[in-house]
N, C-alpha and C positions, 0 to 999 in steps of 0.2 A: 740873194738868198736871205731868206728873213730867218728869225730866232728858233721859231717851229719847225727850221726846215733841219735834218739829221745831220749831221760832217762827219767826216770821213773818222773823225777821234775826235772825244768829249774829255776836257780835262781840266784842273784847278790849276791855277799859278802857284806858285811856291810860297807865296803872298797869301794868297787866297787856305792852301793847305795853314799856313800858321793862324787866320784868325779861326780858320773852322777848328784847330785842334784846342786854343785856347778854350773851348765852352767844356771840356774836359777836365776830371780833374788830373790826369794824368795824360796833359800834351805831348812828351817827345814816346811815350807810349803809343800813343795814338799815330805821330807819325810814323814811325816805326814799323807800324802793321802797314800802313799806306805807301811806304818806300817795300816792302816784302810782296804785299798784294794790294797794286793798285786797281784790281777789276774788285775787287769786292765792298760793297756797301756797308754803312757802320752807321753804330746807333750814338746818339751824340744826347747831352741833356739841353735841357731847356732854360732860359734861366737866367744863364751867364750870360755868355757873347750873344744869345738872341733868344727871340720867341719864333714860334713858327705857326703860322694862320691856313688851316688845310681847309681846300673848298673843293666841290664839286668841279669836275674836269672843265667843260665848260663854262663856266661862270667865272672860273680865277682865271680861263685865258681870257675873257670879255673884261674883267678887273684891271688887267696886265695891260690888256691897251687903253683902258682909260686912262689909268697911271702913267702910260706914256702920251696919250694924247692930251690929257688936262694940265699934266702935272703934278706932283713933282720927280715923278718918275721912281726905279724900286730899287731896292738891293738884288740878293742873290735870289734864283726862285727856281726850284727842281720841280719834276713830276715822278712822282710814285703812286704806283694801282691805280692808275687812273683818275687821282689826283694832283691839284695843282698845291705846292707849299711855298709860303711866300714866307719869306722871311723877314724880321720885325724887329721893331728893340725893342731888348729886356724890358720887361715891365709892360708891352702892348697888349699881350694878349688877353689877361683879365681885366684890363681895361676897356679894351674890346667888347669881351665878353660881356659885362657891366651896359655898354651904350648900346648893344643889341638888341637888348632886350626891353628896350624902348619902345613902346606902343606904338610911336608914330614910324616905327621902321619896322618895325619885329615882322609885321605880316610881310614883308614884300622882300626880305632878304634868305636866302635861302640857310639852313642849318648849316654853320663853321663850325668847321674845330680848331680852339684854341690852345695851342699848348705852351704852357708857361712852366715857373717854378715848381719841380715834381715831377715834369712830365719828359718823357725822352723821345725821340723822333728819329726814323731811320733814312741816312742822308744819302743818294747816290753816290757811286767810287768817285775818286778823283778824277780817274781815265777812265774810259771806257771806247772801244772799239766796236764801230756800227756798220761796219764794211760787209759783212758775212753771218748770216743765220746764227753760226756758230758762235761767234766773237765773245769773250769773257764779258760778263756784266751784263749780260741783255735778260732782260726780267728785273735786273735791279733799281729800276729807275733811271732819270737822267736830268742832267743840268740843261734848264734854257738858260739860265743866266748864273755864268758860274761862278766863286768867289773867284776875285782875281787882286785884290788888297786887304793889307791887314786892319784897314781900319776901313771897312765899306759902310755906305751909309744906308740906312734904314728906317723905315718910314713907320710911325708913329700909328698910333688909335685910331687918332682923330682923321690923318691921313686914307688910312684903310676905310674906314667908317663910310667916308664921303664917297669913294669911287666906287663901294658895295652898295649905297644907295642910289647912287646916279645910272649904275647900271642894268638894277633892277627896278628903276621905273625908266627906263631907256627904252628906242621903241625895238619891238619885238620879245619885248620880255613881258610884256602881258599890263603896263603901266604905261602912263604917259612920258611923251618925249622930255627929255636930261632940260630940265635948265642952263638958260647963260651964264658966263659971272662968275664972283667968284662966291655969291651966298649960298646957303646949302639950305635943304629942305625948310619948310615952313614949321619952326618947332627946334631947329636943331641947336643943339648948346653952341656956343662962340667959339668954342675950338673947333667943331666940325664946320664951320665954316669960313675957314683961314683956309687962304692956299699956301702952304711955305714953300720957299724958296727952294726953285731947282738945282739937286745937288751938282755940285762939279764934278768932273769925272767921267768915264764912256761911257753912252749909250750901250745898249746889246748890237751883236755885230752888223742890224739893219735892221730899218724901221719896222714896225708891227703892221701884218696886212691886217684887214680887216677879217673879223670872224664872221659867218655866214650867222642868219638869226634860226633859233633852235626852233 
């Protein structure tokens, strides 16, 4: 079973519920609603404990496996509306934002969203049950990769940057085929071209197949 595929119950660790409630400013609030009604989705700020990098449905799973294929692999990462939201460390996003917008990248990357400082994001339940049409929580999203500690690691600008680029000039995205190595585009600043060290900690519960080309 790969990460895309549904299981029988989607849920956070007890671990995983304390760092997501942290980004709150009222955490045992937050859990509180989640130990009452864990089928419902909640809206969290941005900021704190993370940023969160929203792409087009496609394209953030193509990101996902590059991140697992290049390295250095991701944090926690839900899909809502048909979006993929990856999750990021504080301070990524407008960073992000900022190296996007880069001429030597801007054309070939598709429109993110960024949400940082200011901005709130609505995160799938911690459970949710996919066994039956009916199941609470269908419509609200869902975890591919779900928080499962309190301190998970999360991937930087520069990080994200690189496998947003490598993807879409990867072949079938309409650019020439990914470079070797670990240097990044022709132009790109010295941090987008660092690979940092693979975090320690699980993988998602098996490896990422490969996405069909759009």
């Amino acid at each position: 079973m790969d990460i895309w595929t549904y299981e029988s119950v989607e849920y956070v660790t007890v671990a995983g519920e304390a760092w997501l409630a942290s980004a709150s400013e009222y955490p045992r609030s937050m859990r509180a609603l989640w130990q009452s009604r864990p089928w419902a989705p909640s809206v969290l700020p941005c900021g704190r404990a993370f940023d969160v990098i929203s792409m087009p449905s496609l394209f953030g799973r193509r990101v996902l496996d590059e991140l697992w294929t290049s390295g250095p692999g991701c944090g926690p990462v839900a899909s809502h509306r048909g979006r993929i939201l990856l999750f990021a460390q504080p301070g990524a996003a407008p960073r992000l934002r900022s190296l996007l917008a880069w001429e030597e990248w801007a054309r070939d990357v598709p429109p993110l969203l960024c949400h940082g400082q200011g901005d709130a994001v609505t995160v799938p339940p911690v459970q949710r049950m996919v066994n039956t049409p009916d199941s609470p929580g269908l419509g609200a999203g869902r975890w591919i990769v779900a928080p499962d500690t309190r301190e998970p690691w999360l991937p930087g600008a520069a990080v994200l940057l690189w496998a947003c680029v490598r993807v879409s000039r990867g072949p079938g995205v309409g650019g020439p085929p990914p470079r070797t190595g670990t240097a990044g585009p022709a132009g790109a600043p010295p941090q987008a071209r660092r690979r940092e060290p693979r975090p320690a900690g699980r993988r998602p519960d098996a490896h990422l197949q490969p996405i069909p080309s759009a």
